[in-house]
C-alpha positions as CSV (number, residue, x, y, z in Angstrom):
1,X,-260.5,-171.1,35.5
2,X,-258.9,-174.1,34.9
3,X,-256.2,-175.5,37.5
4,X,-252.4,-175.5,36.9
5,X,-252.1,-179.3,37.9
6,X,-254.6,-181.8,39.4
7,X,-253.9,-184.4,41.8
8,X,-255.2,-187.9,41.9
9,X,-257.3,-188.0,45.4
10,X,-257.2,-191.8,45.1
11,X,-253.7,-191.3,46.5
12,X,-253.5,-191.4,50.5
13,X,-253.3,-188.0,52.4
14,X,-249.6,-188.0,54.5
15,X,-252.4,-189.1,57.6
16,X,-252.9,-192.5,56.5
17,X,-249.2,-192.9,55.6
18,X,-248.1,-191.9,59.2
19,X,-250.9,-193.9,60.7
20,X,-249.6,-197.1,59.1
21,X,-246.1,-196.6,60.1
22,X,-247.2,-195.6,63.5
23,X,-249.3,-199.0,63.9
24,X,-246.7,-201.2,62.0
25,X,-248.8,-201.8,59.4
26,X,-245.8,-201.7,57.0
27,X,-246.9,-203.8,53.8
28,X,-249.4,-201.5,53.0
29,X,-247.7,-198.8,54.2
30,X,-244.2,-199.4,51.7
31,X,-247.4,-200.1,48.9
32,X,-249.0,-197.1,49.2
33,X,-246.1,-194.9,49.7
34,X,-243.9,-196.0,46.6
35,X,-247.2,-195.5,44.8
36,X,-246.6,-192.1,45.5
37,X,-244.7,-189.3,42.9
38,X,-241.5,-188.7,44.3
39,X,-242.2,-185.1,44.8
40,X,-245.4,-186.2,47.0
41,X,-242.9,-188.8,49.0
42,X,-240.2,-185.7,49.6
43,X,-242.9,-183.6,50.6
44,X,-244.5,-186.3,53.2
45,X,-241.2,-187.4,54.3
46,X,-240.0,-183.4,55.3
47,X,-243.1,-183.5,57.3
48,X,-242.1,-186.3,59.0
49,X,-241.0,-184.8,62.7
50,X,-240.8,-187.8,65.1
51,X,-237.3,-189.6,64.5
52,X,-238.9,-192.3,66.3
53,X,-240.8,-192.7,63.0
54,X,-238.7,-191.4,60.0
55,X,-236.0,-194.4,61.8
56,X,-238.9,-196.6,60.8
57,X,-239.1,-195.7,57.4
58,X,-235.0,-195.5,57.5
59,X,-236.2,-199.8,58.0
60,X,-238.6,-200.3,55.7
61,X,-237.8,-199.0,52.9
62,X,-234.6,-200.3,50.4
63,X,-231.2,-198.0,50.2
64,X,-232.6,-197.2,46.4
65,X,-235.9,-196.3,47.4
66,X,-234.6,-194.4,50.6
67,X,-232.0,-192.7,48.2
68,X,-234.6,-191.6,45.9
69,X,-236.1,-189.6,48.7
70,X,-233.6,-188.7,50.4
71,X,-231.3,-186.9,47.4
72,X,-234.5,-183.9,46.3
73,X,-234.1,-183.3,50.3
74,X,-232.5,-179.7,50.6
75,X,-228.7,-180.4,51.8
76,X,-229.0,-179.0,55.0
77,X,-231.9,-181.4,55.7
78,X,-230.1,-184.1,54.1
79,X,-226.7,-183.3,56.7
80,X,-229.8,-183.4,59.6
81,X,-231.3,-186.6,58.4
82,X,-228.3,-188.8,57.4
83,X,-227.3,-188.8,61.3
84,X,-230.1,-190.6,62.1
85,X,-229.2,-193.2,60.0
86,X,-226.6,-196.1,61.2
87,X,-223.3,-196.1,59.0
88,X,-224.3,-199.6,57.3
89,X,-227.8,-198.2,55.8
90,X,-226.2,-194.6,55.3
91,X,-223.3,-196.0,52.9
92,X,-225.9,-198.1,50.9
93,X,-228.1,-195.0,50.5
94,X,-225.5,-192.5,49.5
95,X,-224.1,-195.3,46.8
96,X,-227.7,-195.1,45.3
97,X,-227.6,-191.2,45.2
98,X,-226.7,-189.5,41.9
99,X,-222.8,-188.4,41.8
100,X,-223.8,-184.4,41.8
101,X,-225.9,-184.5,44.5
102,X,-224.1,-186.7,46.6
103,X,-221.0,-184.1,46.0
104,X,-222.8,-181.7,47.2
105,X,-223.8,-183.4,49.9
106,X,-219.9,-184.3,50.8
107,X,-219.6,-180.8,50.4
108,X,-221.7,-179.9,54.1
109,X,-221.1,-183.4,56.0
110,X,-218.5,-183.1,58.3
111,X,-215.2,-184.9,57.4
112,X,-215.2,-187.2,60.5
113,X,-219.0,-188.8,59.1
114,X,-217.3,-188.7,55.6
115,X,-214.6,-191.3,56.4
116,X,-217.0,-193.4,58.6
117,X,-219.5,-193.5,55.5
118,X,-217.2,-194.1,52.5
119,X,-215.7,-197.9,54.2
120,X,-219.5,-198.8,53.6
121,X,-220.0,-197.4,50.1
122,X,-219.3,-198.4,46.8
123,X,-216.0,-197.1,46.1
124,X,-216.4,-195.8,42.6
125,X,-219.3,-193.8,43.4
126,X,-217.6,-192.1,46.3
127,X,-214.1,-191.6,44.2
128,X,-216.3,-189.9,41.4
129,X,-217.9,-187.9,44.2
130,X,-214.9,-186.8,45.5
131,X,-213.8,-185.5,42.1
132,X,-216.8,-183.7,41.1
133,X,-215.9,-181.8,44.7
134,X,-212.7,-180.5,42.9
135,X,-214.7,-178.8,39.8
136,X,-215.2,-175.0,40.9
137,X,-218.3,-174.1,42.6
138,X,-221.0,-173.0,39.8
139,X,-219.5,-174.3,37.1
140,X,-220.3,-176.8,34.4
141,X,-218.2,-179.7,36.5
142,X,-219.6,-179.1,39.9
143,X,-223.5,-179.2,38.7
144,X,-222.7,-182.7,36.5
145,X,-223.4,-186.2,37.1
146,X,-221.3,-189.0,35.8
147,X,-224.4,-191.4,35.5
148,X,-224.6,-191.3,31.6
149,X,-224.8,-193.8,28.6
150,X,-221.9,-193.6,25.9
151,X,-221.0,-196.4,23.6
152,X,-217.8,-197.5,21.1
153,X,-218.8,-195.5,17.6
154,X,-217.5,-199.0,15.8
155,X,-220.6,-200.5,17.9
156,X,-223.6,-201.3,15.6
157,X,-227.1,-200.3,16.6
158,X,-228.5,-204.0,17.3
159,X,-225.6,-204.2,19.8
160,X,-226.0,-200.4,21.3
161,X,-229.9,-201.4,21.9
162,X,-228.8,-204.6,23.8
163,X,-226.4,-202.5,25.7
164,X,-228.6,-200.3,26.5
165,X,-231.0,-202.4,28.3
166,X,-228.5,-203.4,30.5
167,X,-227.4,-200.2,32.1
168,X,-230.7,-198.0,31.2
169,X,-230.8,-199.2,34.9
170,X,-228.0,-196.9,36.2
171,X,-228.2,-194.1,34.1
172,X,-229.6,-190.8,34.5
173,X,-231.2,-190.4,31.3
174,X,-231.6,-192.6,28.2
175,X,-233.0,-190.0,25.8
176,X,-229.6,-189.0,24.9
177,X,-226.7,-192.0,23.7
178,X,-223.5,-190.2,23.3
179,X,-221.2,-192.0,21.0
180,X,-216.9,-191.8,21.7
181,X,-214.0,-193.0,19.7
182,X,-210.8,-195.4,20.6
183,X,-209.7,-192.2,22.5
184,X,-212.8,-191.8,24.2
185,X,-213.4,-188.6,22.8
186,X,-216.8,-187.5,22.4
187,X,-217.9,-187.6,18.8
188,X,-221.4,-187.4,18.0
189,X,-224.5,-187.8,19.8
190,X,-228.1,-190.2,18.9
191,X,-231.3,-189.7,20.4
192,X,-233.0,-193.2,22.1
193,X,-235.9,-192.1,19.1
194,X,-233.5,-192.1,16.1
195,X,-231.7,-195.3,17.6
196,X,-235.2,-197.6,17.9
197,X,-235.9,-196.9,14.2
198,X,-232.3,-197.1,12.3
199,X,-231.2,-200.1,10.7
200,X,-229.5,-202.2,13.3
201,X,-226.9,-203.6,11.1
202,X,-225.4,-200.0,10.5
203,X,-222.7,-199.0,13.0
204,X,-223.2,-196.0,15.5
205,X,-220.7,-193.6,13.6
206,X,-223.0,-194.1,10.5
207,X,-226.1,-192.8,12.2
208,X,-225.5,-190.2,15.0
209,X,-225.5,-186.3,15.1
210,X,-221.8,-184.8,14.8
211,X,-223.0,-181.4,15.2
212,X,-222.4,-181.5,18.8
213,X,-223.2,-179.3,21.5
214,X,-221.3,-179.6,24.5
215,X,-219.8,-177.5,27.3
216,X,-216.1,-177.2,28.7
217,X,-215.9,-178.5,32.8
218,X,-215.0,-174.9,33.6
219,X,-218.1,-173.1,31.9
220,X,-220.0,-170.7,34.4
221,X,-223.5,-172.6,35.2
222,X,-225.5,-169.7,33.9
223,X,-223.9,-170.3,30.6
224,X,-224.9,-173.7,30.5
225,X,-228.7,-172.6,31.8
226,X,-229.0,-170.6,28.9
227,X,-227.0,-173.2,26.3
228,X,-230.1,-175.6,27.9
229,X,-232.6,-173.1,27.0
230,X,-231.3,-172.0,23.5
231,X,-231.3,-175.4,22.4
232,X,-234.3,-177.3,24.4
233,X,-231.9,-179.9,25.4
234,X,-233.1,-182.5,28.1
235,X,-229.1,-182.9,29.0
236,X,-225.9,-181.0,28.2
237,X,-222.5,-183.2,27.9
238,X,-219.5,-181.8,29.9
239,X,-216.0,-182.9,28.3
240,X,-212.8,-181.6,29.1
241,X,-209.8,-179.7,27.2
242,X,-209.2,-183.0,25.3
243,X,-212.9,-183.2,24.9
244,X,-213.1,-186.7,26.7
245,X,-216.4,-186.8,28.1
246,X,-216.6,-186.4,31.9
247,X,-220.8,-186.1,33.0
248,X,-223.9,-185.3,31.3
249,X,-226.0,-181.7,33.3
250,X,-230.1,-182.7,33.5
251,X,-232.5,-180.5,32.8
252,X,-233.6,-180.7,36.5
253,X,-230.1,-179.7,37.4
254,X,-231.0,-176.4,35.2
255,X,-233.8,-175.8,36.5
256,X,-232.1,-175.4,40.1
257,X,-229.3,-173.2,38.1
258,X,-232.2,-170.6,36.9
259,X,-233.6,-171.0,40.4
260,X,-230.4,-170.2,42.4
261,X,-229.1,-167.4,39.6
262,X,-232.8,-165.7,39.6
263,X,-232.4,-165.6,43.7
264,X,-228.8,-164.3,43.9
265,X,-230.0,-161.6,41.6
266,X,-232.7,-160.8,43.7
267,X,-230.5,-161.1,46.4
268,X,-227.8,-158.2,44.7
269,X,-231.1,-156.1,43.8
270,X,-232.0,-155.9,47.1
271,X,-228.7,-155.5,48.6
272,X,-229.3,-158.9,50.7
273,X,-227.5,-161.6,48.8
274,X,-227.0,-164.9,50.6
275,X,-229.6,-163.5,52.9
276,X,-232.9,-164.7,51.1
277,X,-233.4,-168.2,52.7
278,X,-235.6,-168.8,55.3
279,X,-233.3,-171.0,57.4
280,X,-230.9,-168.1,57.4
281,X,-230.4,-167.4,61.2
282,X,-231.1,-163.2,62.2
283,X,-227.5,-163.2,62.7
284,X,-226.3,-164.5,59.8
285,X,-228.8,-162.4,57.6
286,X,-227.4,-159.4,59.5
287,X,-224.3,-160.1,58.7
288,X,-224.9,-160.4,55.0
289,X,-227.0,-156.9,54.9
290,X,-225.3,-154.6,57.5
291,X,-222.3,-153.9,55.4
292,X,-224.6,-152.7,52.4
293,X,-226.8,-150.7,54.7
294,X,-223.4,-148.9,56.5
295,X,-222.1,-148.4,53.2
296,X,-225.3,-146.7,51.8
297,X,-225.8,-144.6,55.0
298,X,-221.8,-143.0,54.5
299,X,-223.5,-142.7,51.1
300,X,-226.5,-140.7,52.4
301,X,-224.2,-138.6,54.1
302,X,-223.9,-137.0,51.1
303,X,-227.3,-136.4,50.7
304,X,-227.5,-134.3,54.4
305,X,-224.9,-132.0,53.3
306,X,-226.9,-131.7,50.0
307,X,-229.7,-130.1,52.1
308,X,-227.4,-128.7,54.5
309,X,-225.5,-126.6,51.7
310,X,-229.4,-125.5,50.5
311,X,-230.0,-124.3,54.2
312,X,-230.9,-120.7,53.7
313,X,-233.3,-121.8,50.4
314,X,-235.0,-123.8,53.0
315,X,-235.2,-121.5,55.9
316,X,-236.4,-118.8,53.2
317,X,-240.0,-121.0,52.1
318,X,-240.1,-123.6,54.5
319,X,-243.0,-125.0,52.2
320,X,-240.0,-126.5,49.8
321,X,-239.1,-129.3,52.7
322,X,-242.6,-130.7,52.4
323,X,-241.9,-131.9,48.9
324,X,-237.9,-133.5,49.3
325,X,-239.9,-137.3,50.2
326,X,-242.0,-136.4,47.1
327,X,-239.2,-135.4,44.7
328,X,-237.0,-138.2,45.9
329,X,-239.4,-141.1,46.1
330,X,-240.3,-140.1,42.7
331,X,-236.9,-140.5,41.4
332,X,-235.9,-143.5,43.5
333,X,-238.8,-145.5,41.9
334,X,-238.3,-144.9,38.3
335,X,-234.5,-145.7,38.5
336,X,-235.4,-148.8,40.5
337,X,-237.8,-149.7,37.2
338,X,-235.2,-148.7,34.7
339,X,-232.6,-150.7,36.6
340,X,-234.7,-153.7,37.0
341,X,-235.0,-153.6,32.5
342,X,-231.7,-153.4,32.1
343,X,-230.4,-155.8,34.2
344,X,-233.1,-158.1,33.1
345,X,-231.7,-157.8,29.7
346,X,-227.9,-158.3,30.5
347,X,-228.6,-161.5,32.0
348,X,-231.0,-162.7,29.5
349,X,-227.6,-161.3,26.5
350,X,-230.2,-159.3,25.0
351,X,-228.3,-156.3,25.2
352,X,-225.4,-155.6,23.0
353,X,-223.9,-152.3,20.9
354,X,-226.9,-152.3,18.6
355,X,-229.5,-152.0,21.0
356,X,-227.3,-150.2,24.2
357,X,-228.2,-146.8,22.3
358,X,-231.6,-147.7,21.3
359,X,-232.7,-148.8,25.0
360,X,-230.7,-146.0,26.3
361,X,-233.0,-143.7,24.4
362,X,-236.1,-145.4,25.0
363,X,-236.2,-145.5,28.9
364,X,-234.7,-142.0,28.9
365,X,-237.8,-140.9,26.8
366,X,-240.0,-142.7,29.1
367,X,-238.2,-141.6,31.5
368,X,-238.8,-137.5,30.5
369,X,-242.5,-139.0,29.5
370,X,-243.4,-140.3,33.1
371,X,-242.2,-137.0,34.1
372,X,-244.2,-135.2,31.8
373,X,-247.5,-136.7,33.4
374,X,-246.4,-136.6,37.1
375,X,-245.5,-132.6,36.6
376,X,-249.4,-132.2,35.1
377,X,-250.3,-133.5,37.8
378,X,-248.4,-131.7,40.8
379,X,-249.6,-128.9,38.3
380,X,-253.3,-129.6,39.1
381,X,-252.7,-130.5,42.6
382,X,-250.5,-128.5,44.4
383,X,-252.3,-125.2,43.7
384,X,-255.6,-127.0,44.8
385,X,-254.0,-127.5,48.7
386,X,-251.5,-124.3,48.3
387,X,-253.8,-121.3,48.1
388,X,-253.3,-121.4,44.2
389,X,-249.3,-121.1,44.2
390,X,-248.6,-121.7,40.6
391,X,-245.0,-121.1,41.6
392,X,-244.5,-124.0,43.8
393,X,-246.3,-126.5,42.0
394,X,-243.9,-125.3,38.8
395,X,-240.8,-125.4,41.0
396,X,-242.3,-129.3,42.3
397,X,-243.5,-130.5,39.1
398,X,-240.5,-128.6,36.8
399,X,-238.4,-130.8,39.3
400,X,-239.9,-134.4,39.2
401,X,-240.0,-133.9,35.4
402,X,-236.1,-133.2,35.1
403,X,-235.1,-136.0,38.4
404,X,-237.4,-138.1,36.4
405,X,-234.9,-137.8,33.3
406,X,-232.2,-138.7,35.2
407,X,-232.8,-141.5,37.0
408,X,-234.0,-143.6,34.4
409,X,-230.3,-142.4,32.8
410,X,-228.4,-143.3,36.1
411,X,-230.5,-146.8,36.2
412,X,-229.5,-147.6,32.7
413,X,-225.7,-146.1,32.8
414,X,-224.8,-147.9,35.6
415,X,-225.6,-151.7,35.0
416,X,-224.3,-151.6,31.7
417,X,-221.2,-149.7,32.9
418,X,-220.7,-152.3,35.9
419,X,-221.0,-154.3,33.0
420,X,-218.5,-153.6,31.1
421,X,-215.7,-154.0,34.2
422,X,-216.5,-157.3,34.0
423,X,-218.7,-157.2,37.4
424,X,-222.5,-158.8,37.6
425,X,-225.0,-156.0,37.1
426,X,-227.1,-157.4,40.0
427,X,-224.9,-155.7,42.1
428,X,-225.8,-152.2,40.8
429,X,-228.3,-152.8,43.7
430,X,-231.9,-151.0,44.0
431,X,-230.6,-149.9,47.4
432,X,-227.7,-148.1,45.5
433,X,-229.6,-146.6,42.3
434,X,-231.7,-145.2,45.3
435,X,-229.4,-143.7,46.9
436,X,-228.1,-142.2,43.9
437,X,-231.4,-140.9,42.4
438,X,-231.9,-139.4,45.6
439,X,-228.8,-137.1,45.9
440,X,-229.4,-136.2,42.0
441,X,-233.1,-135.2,42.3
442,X,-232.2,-133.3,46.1
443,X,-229.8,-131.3,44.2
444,X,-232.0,-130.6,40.8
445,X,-235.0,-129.5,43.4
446,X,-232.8,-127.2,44.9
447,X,-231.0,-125.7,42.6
448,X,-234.7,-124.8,40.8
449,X,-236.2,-123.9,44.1
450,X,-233.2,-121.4,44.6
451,X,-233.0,-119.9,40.9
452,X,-237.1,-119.4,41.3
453,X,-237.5,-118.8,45.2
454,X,-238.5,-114.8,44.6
455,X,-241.4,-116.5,42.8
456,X,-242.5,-117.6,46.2
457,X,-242.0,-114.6,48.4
């Protein structure tokens, strides 16, 4: 089987690198680190515990190379780390930083180390920074970065290729050149490709793309994710209501979206949202989960007085209580499957009033299908261990068949209906459907145990 990635041994293993800067041996060290993929220098860097040593490094290495590390450190690690640096050195590496990430950084420093910082920065970059902190969080505006090429549409090509040379520097990206007018509205858009092999004399509005596809500053981050993916775009502009153009959003910056979405539905799934991280105190995470758990046990409540009501069934063939974990479990699991489809789908917008019906049908039919096979099954089984009771195992399996039915109809139901109320689906939680499922199938189990019970006497 072939590897997903291979890695070029030649490189030195985070040993060496600490045993040059532990022995001063710093030319080679600076060498053979910026040699290094930036991923690789992160990695070695987080590694890094003495402060004694990462202050070294702090020394050695430029505010653009430092920055380069230091902004794909987590935030809480960059909050940790720029403390350790002196004002001076901490100012020139946050002026290196990208505009989004340094906003977000802004966003967990303390105000008192803000204030200190910003005397020793460059002053645009911390003004945009400061603005980007008024976008609202996960939208198109909070997740942009202002470090983009644009040029004059009146600009010919030979003079947008000089240009760009000169602040290619600067920029996040130079696949992308998007193109504004006297109102410094965005217009049209030409790849770096299509701008190398144009005729140079022609002017930029003669040769870019007017079929544009931007985003407003307000658009929800998801939206933009899935604009990214629809389109295979390396960058997304971001304009405003007057459709000035305000930041470009990278691909890498997506890639974080899907990342962060895909765990905060995990996190609703499981009924732990904002409780997933691994530097998530017990306390905090408790926090976060109790109130679901509390909610789901006044929930289960409901579920005691279930069996409570079916006392005297119970008391009549105590045999029946055996199977409530079996009947239950059963139902809990295929709803949690169900739910899992359909939620998948919402997010992903492949579910609208053509298909609701026709997905709606399919799980319930393999829904009543699953149930088929597991009821054949207690059919075999139970008589096998119960002295050949045909009646329990068609009061067990009759039951699982029909709770089977129903919870793949309460998993898809109540998504789409949370839906609908304009709430995210992640929230119809596999904690909840459990619940649910699990007060449906007590009460189908009883009510056939009870209609069939002088089967069993």
């Amino acid at each position: 089987m072939r590897p997903l990635y291979t890695v070029n041994h030649l490189h030195p293993s985070y040993t060496k690198l600490n045993e040059w800067i532990k022995n001063k041996e710093y030319e080679i060290f600076r060498d053979q680190l910026l040699r290094l993929h930036n991923y690789d220098q992160v990695v070695w860097f987080r590694k890094l515990q003495d402060p004694s040593l990462r202050q070294r490094v702090y020394e050695q290495l430029s505010a653009k190379e430092m920055a380069e590390i230091f902004q794909k450190l987590p935030v809480n690690e960059q909050v940790k780390f720029s403390g350790e640096m002196d004002e001076q050195k901490r100012g020139k590496v946050f002026s290196n930083m990208s505009t989004n990430r340094l906003a977000d950084l802004f966003g967990e420093l303390p105000n008192s180390v803000i204030h200190q910082t910003i005397d020793e920065m460059d002053a645009e970059k911390a003004r945009t920074a400061m603005q980007l902190m008024e976008h609202e969080e996960n939208t198109a505006g909070s997740i942009m970065t202002t470090e983009f090429i644009s040029f004059f549409e009146e600009l010919t090509v030979e003079e947008a290729i000089a240009n760009l040379r000169e602040a290619a520097y600067e920029a996040e990206t130079i696949f992308y050149v998007y193109v504004e007018d006297s109102d410094h509205k965005l217009v049209g858009v030409i790849s770096l490709r299509h701008l190398l092999y144009v005729d140079e004399e022609k002017k930029l509005k003669e040769v870019m793309k007017n079929d544009l596809i931007y985003v407003q500053q307000d658009e929800d981050q998801e939206n933009v994710a899935k604009l990214t993916k629809d389109y295979d775009l390396i960058a997304v502009p971001v304009v405003d209501d007057n459709e000035h153009l305000l930041g470009i959003i990278m691909v890498d910056e997506i890639m974080d979206v899907v990342e962060e979405e895909a765990t905060e539905d995990l996190g609703e799934f499981a009924a732990s949202r904002g409780a997933l991280g691994v530097e998530i105190s017990a306390l905090k995470a408790t926090k976060k989960r109790a109130p679901w758990i509390m909610g789901l046990l006044l929930i289960g409540m409901i579920t005691a007085q279930i069996i409570g009501y079916f006392e005297s069934t119970l008391q009549e063939v105590v045999m029946l209580s055996a199977f409530i974990p079996l009947v239950m479990g059963a139902a809990g699991n295929t709803g949690t499957q169900t739910l899992a489809v359909i939620v998948r789908r919402i997010a992903n917008n492949h579910l609208d009033k053509k298909t609701i019906g026709k997905l709606i049908l399919r799980e319930l039919s393999a829904g009543f299908m699953i149930g088929v096979c597991a009821a054949a099954v207690l059919l075999i089984i139970i008589p096998i261990f119960y002295d050949q009771n045909w009646a329990l195992a068609f009061i067990v399996g009759g039951s699982v068949f029909i709770a089977l039915g129903f919870a793949t109809l309460i998993g898809c139901v109540i998504p789409i209906v949370i839906q609908k109320l304009n709430i995210d689906p992640a929230v119809a939680s596999g904690p909840f459907i459990t619940t649910t499922n699990d007060m449906v199938s007590l009460v189908i189990y009883f009510i056939i145990s009870t209609t069939f019970l002088g089967y069993l006497q």
